[in-house]
N, C-alpha and C positions, 0 to 999 in steps of 0.2 A: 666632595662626591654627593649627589645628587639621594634623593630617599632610594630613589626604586633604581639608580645603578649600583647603588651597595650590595642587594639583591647579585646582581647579572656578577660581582666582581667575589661575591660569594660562591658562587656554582662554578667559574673560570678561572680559579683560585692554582689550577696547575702552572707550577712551573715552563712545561715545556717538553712535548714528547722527544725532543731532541737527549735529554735526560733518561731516556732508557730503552732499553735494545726492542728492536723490533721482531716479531718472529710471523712466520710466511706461511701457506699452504700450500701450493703447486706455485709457489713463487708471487703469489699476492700476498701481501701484509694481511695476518687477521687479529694482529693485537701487540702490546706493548707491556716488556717484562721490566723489571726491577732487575739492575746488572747480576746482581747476587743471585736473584732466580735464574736469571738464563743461564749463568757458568751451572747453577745447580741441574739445571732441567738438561743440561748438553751432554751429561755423563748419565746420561739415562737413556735406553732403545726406545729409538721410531726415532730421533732428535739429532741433528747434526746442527754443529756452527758452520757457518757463511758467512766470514766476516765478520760485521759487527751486528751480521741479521742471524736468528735461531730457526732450521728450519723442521716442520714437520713432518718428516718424510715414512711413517708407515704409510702403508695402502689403505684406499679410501675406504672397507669397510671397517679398520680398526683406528682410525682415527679418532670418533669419538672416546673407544676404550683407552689409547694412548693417551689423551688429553685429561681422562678422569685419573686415571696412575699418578699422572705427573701433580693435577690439582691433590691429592692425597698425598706427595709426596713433600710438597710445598705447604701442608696443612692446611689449606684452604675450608674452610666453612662449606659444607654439605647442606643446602637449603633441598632437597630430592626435587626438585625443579629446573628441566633442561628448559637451556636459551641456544636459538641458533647461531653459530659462529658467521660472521661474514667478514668481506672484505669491506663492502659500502650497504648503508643502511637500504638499500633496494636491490643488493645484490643475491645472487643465488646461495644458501645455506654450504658451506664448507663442513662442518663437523656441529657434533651439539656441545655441550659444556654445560655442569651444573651451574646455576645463577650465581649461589655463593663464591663460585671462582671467577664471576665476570672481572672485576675489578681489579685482582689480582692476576691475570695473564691481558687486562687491560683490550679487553673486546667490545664492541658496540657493544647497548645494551639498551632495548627501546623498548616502548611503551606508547599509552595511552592515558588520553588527561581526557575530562568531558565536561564543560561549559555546560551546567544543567541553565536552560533561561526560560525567564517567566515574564512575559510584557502585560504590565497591567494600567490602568489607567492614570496611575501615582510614577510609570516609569517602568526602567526595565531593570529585573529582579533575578536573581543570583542565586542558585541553590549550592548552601557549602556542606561539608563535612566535616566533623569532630575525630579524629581518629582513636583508636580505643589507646586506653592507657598502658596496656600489656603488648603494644606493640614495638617491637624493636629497635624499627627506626622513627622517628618522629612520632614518639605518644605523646598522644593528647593534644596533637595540633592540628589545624585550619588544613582543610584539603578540597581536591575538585569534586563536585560530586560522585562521580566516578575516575578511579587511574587507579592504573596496574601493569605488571609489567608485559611483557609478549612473549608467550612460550613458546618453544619448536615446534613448527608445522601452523602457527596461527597465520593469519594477518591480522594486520593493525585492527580494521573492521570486525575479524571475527575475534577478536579479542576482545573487543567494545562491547558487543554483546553480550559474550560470557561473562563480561565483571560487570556488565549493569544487573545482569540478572542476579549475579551473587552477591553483590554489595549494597545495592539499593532496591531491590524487589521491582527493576523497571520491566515490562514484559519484551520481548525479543520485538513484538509486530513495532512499540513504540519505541525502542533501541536501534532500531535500523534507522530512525525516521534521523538520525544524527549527522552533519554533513562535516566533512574534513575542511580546517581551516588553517591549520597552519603545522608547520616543525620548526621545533624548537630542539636546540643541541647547543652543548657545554660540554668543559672537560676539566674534570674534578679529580681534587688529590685525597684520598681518602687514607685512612689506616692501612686500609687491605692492598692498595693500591692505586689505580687509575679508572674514574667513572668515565668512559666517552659513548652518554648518554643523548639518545635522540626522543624524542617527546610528538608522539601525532596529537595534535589539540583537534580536535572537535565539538561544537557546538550542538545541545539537541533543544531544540524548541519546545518546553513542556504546556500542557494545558494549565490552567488556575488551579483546576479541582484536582489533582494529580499532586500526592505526597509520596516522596518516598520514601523506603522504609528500609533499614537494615536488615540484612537477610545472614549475615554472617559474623564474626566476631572482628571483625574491620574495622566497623565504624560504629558508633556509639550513638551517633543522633544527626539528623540531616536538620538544619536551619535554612529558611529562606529569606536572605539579604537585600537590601535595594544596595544597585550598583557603588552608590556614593559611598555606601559605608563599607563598604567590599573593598574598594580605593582609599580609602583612609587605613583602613585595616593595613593595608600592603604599604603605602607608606610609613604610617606611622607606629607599625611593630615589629617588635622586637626580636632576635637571633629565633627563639623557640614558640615563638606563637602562630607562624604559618611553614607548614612546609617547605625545607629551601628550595625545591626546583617548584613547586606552586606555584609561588611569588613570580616564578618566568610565568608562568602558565599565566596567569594573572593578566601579567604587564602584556601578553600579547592581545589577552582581548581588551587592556583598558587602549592600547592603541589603536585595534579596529574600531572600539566606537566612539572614541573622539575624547576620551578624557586625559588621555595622553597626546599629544599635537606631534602625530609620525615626524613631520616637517621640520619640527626643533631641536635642536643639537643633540639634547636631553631622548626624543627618540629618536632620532638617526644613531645614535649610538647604543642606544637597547636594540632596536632592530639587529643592527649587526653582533653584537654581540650573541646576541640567541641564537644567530645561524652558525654560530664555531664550527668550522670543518673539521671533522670527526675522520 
C-alpha cells in the first residue's frame, strides 16, 4: 500500500454499513445503530422496529428531545454541541443530536477544513496548525489551519467564518474571501460507533504579511510550511503526527496542484476513495 493510501484505508477502515441496522425519519435513513442499540432503543417511546430498519416515529417537534433520551440512554457522550440530523449531506435538517452522539446512532457528521495558502516567490506556502495538547482528540498534532465541525442551523460557509475567527484570529471581511473546493467523506469505525464524516475543503488565499494567531485554546501555534515539506510530512508520518482525516485533507489538495498525478492509479484511487458514499 502506497504512503498516502494508508492514510485513505485509515478513515475507511469500516467494516460495512451492511453490519448494523438502520434507523429512518419519516422513512429516510438518518443513521446507523449497533444491533444491540437498536433492540435497546426499540423498547423505548417515540421508537418502533420495521423490520430490520428502527423507526423514529414521535412528532416532528419532539423528535429532537426523543433522540436526546435515547442518546442518554445509550450513554452517549454529552459534548452540549447540537449537529443537524439528515438523510444526505445537502439534505434538509431532520432533527438535532448532540455531537457526542453522532457516531454512536451513526449520523452524517460534517465540517470544514481550510487550506490557509501563501504564494510567494520560493513557491507555494502552506499554513498548518499545531493542535493543543489537552485536546481530546488528536493532541498535539498537525492540522488545517482552520476545521471544525457544523453545528445546527450553520452552513458550511458560515461555519468557515466562525472558526476562522475563533481559531486563528482571521477577520470575517478576509474569511469570506475563501473558495469551496472540494468534499471529502469516509466512513469510520470508532469506539463509540460509526464516523460517516463529510469534509467541505476550502481554500483561502492569504497575503505575505498576514499571521495568524490563535484566538482560543485550540490551537497552540500556526506554522507556515512550503508545500514540499507539507508532502513529505503526509507521506512520511507516522499514525499520530498529523491528524487522520487531515491527511485526506491534505491528499486532496497535493492532487489539485499536481504533486500527486490525479491520472495515476495511486490517485485514481485516493480520489475515489475520498468521495465514500455516506
Amino acid at each position: 500500500m502506497s504512503a498516502f493510501l494508508r492514510h485513505l484505508a485509515a478513515c475507511n477502515n469500516h467494516p460495512g454499513l451492511h453490519t448494523l441496522r438502520p434507523w429512518r425519519i419519516d422513512g429516510a435513513v438518518a443513521g446507523y445503530l449497533a444491533p444491540a442499540h437498536a433492540a435497546a432503543l426499540a423498547a423505548l417511546p417515540g421508537w418502533h422496529q420495521a423490520g430490520a430498519a428502527l423507526e423514529l416515529v414521535a412528532p416532528a417537534e419532539a423528535r429532537s428531545a426523543t433522540l436526546a433520551a435515547a442518546a442518554a440512554a445509550l450513554g452517549a457522550r454529552n459534548r452540549r454541541e447540537l449537529f443537524d440530523v439528515r438523510h444526505r449531506p445537502e439534505g434538509p435538517s431532520l432533527a438535532v443530536l448532540d455531537r457526542g452522539a453522532i457516531p454512536v446512532f451513526g449520523v452524517i457528521g460534517q465540517g470544514v477544513h481550510v487550506n490557509g495558502l501563501v504564494r510567494r516567490a520560493d513557491g507555494l506556502h502552506v499554513w498548518v496548525g499545531w493542535r493543543s495538547k489537552t485536546k481530546s482528540v488528536a493532541p498535539g498534532q498537525l492540522d488545517n489551519l482552520v476545521a471544525g465541525g457544523t453545528p445546527a442551523g450553520l452552513s458550511a460557509f458560515e461555519c468557515l467564518v466562525k472558526e476562522a475567527e475563533e481559531e486563528a484570529s482571521i477577520p470575517a471581511a478576509l474569511a469570506r474571501q475563501a473558495v469551496p473546493v472540494a468534499k471529502v467523506s469516509y466512513v469510520m469505525q470508532v469506539p463509540e460507533g460509526t464516523r460517516r464524516d463529510v469534509m467541505h475543503i476550502f481554500d483561502l488565499e492569504l497575503p505575505p504579511d498576514f499571521t495568524p494567531q490563535p484566538n482560543d485554546d485550540e490551537v497552540e501555534r500556526f506554522e507556515l510550511w512550503p508545500i514540499d515539506r507539507l508532502f513529505a510530512q503526509v507521506r512520511d508520518a507516522g499514525a499520530t503526527e498529523v491528524k487522520f482525516n487531515v491527511n485526506l485533507a491534505l491528499c486532496d489538495l497535493f492532487l489539485r496542484q499536481g504533486l500527486l498525478d490525479p491520472a495515476s492509479a495511486e490517485g485514481v484511487a485516493l480520489r475515489q476513495g475520498m468521495q465514500r458514499a455516506v
